[in-house]
Phi, psi and omega in degrees: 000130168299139191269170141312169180040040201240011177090322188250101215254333160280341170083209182267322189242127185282140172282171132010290204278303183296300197316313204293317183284327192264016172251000159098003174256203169276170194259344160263350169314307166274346184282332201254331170290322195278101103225303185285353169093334170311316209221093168341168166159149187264177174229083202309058212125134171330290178264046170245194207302178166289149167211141172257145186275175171299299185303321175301328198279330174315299203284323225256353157259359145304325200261344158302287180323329210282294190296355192266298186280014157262340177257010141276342170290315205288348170281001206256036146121185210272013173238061148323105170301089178290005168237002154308305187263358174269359194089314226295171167257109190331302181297358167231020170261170192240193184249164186272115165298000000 
């Protein structure tokens, strides 16, 4: 567990307001990603605050960047790769005449 003054001053779980601040949005911006199931997050308590952990917030704008460079390939024209985005592995599809 991180002390105080200990140099890392947010710690594992973020609030609302932190998150909100390192993606640069309002604070319902990150309440409607965590409502929609996009953006992990705990609940302290039955009714209580969000608490995001840091690392979930890490992978899920990785998985941004991720979702970004696949909808910019599949726009740059009719010769897409489609099993590059599709996930699929290259070597067992054949090709269509």
């Amino acid at each position: 567990m991180t002390s105080p003054g200990s140099g890392d001053e947010i710690g594992r779980f973020l609030t609302l307001a932190d998150a909100a601040e390192i993606l640069a949005v309002d604070v319902a911006a990150v309440d409607e990603l965590i409502r929609s199931g996009e953006l992990p997050a705990i609940r302290v308590g039955t009714a209580g605050p969000w608490r995001i952990e840091r690392l979930q917030l890490e992978v899920w704008i990785e998985l941004q960047y991720e979702e970004t460079r696949k909808f910019s390939a599949w726009n740059q024209g009719e010769f897409s790769n489609i099993a590059e985005l599709s996930g699929a592995r290259t070597g067992r599809l054949r090709p269509v005449d």
